[in-house]
MIDOSE-1310 file (N, C-alpha, C; in nm, 2 decimals, decimal comma, always signed):
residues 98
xxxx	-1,05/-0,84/+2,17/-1,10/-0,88/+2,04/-1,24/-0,82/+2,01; -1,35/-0,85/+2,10/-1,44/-0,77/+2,12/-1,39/-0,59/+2,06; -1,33/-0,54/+2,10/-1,31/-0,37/+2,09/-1,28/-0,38/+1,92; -1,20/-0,45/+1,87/-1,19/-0,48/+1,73/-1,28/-0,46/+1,67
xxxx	-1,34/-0,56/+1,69/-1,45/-0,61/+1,61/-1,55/-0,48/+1,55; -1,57/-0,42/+1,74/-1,76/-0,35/+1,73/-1,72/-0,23/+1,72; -1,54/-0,17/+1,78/-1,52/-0,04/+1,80/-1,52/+0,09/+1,65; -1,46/-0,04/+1,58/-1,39/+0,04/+1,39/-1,49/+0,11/+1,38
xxxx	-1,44/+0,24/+1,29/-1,54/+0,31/+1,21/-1,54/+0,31/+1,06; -1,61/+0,23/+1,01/-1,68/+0,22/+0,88/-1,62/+0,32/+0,80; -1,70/+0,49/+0,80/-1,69/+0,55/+0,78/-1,52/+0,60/+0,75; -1,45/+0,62/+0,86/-1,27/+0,64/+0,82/-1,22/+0,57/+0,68
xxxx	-1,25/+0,44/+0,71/-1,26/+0,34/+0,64/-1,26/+0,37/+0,49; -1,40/+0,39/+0,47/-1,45/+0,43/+0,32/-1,39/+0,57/+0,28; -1,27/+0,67/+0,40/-1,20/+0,76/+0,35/-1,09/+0,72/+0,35; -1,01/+0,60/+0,35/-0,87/+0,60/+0,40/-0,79/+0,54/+0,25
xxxx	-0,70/+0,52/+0,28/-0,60/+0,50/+0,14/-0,59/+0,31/+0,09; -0,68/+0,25/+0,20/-0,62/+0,11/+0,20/-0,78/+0,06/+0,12; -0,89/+0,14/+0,11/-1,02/+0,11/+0,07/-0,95/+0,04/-0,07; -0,93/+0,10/-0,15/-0,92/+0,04/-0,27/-0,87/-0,12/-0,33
xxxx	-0,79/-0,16/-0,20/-0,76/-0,31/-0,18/-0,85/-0,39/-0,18; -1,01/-0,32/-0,11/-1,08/-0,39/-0,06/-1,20/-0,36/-0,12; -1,27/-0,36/-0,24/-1,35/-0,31/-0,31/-1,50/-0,34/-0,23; -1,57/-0,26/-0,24/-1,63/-0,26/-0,18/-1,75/-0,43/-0,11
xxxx	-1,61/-0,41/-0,01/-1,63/-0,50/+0,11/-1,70/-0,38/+0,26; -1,74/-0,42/+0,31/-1,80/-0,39/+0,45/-1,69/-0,37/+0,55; -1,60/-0,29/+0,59/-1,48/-0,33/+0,67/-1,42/-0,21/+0,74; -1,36/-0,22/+0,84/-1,32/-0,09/+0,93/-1,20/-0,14/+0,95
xxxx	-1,06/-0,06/+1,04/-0,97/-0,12/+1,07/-0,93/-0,06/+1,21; -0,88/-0,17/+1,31/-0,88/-0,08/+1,49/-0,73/-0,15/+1,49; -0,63/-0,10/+1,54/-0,53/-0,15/+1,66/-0,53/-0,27/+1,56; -0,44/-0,25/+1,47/-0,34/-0,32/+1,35/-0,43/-0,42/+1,29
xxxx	-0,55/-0,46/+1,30/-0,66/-0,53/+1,23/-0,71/-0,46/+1,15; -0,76/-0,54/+1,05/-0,87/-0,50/+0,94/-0,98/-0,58/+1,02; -1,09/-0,53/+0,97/-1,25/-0,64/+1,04/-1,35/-0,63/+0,89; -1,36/-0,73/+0,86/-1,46/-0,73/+0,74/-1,56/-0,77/+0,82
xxxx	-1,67/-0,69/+0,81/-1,79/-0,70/+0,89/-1,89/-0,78/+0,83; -1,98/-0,81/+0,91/-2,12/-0,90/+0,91/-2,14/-1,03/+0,96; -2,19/-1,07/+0,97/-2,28/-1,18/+1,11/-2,16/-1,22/+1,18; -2,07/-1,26/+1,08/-1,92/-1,38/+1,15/-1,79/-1,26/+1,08
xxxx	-1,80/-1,18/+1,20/-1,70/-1,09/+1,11/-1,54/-1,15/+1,11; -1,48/-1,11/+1,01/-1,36/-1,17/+0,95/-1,23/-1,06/+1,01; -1,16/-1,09/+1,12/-1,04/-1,01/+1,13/-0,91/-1,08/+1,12; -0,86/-1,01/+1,03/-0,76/-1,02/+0,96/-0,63/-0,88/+0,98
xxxx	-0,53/-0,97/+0,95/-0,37/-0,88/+1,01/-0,31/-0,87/+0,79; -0,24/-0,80/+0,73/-0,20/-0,76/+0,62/-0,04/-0,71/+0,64; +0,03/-0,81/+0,57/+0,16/-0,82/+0,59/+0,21/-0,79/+0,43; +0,33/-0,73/+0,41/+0,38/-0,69/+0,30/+0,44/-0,81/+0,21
xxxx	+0,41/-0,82/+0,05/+0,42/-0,98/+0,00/+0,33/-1,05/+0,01; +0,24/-1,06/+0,05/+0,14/-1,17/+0,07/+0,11/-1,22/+0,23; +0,15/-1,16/+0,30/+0,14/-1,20/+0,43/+0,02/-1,17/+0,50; -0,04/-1,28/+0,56/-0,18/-1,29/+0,66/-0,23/-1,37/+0,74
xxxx	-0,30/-1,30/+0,83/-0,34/-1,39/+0,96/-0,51/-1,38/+0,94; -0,58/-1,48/+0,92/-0,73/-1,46/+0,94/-0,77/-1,48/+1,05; -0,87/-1,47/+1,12/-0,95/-1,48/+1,26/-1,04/-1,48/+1,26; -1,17/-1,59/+1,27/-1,27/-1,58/+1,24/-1,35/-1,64/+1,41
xxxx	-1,35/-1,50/+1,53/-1,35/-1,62/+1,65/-1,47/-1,68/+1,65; -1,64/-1,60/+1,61/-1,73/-1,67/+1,60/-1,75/-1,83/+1,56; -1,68/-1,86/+1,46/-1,71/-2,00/+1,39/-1,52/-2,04/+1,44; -1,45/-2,03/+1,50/-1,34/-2,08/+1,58/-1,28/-2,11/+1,46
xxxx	-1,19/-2,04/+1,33/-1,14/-2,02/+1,25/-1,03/-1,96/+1,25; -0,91/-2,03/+1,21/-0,76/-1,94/+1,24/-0,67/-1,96/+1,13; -0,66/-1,88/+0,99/-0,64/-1,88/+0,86/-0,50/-1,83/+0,87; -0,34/-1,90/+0,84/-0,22/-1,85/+0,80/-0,20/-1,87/+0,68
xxxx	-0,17/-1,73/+0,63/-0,13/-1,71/+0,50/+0,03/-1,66/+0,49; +0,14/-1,77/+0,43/+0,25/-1,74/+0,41/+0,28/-1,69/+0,24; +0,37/-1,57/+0,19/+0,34/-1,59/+0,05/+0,52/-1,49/+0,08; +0,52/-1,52/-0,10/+0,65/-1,41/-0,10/+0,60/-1,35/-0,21
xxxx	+0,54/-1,27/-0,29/+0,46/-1,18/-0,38/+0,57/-1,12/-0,43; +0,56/-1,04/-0,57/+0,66/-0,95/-0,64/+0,62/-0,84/-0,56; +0,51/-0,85/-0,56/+0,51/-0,64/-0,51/+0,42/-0,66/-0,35; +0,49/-0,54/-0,30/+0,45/-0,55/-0,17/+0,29/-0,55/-0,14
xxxx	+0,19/-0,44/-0,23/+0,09/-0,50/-0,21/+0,00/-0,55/-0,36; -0,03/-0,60/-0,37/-0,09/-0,63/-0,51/-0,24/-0,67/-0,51; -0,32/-0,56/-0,57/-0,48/-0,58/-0,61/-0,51/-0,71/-0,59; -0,46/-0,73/-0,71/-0,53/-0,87/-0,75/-0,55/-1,00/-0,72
xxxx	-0,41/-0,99/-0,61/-0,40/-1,09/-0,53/-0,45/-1,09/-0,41; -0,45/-0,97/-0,37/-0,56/-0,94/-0,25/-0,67/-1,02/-0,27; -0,76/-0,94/-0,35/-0,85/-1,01/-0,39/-0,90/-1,11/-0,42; -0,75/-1,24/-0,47/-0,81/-1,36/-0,50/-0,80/-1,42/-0,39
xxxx	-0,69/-1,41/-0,25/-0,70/-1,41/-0,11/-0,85/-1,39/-0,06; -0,87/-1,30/-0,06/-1,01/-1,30/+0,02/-1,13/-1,34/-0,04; -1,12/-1,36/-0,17/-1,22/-1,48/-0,24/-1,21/-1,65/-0,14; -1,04/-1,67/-0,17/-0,98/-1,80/-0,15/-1,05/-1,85/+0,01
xxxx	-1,03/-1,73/+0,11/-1,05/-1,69/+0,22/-1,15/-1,78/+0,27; -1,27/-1,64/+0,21/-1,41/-1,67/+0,22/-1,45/-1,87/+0,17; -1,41/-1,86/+0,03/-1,45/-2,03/+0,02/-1,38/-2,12/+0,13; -1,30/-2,11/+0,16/-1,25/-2,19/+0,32/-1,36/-2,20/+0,46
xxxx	-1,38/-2,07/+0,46/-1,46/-2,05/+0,59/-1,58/-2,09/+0,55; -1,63/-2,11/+0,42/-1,77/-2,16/+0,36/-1,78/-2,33/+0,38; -1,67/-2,39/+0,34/-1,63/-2,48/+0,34/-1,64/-2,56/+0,49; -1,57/-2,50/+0,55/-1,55/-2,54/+0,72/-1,73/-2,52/+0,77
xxxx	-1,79/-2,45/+0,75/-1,90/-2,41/+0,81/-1,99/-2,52/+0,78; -1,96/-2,60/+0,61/-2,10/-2,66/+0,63/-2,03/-2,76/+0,67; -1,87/-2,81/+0,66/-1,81/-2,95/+0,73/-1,87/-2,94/+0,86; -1,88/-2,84/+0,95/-1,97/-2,88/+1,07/-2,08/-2,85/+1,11
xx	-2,15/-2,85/+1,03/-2,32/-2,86/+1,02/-2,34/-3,04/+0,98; -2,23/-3,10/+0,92/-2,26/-3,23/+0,86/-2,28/-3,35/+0,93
């Protein structure tokens, strides 16, 4: 998990064909992971239809997303996913600060 995380190149990244899913987010992808980077980086698996695994090992976080979508990949729902995502893990973080 470690090699995931710290190995990705950024750089590839911001050349590759999948950037556009991911508007400008912070994120590399290693050995079938995406990794949205920064302090508690977010790795995540992208399944066709809506399909996803989040992993968040820092804050001990483990996100399944089952979906059946019209189109295999779709913008917008991407997007409202990793909005949805993020407010979860925002959520859980201050439930255990409380």
């Amino acid at each position: 998990m470690d090699d995931i995380i710290t190995a990705g190149d950024a750089r590839a990244w911001d050349d590759g064909d999948f950037v556009k899913y991911f508007p400008r987010m912070s994120m590399h992808y290693r050995s079938k992971w995406y990794v949205l980077r920064g302090s508690a980086p977010l790795t995540f698996a992208v399944g066709v239809f809506g399909q996803n695994l989040f992993v968040d090992p820092k804050n001990q976080i483990v996100i399944a997303k089952f979906s059946s979508q019209e189109l295999p990949m779709d913008e917008k729902r991407i997007l409202l996913t990793m909005r949805g995502i993020e407010a979860i893990r925002s959520h859980l973080l201050v439930a255990q600060t409380v």
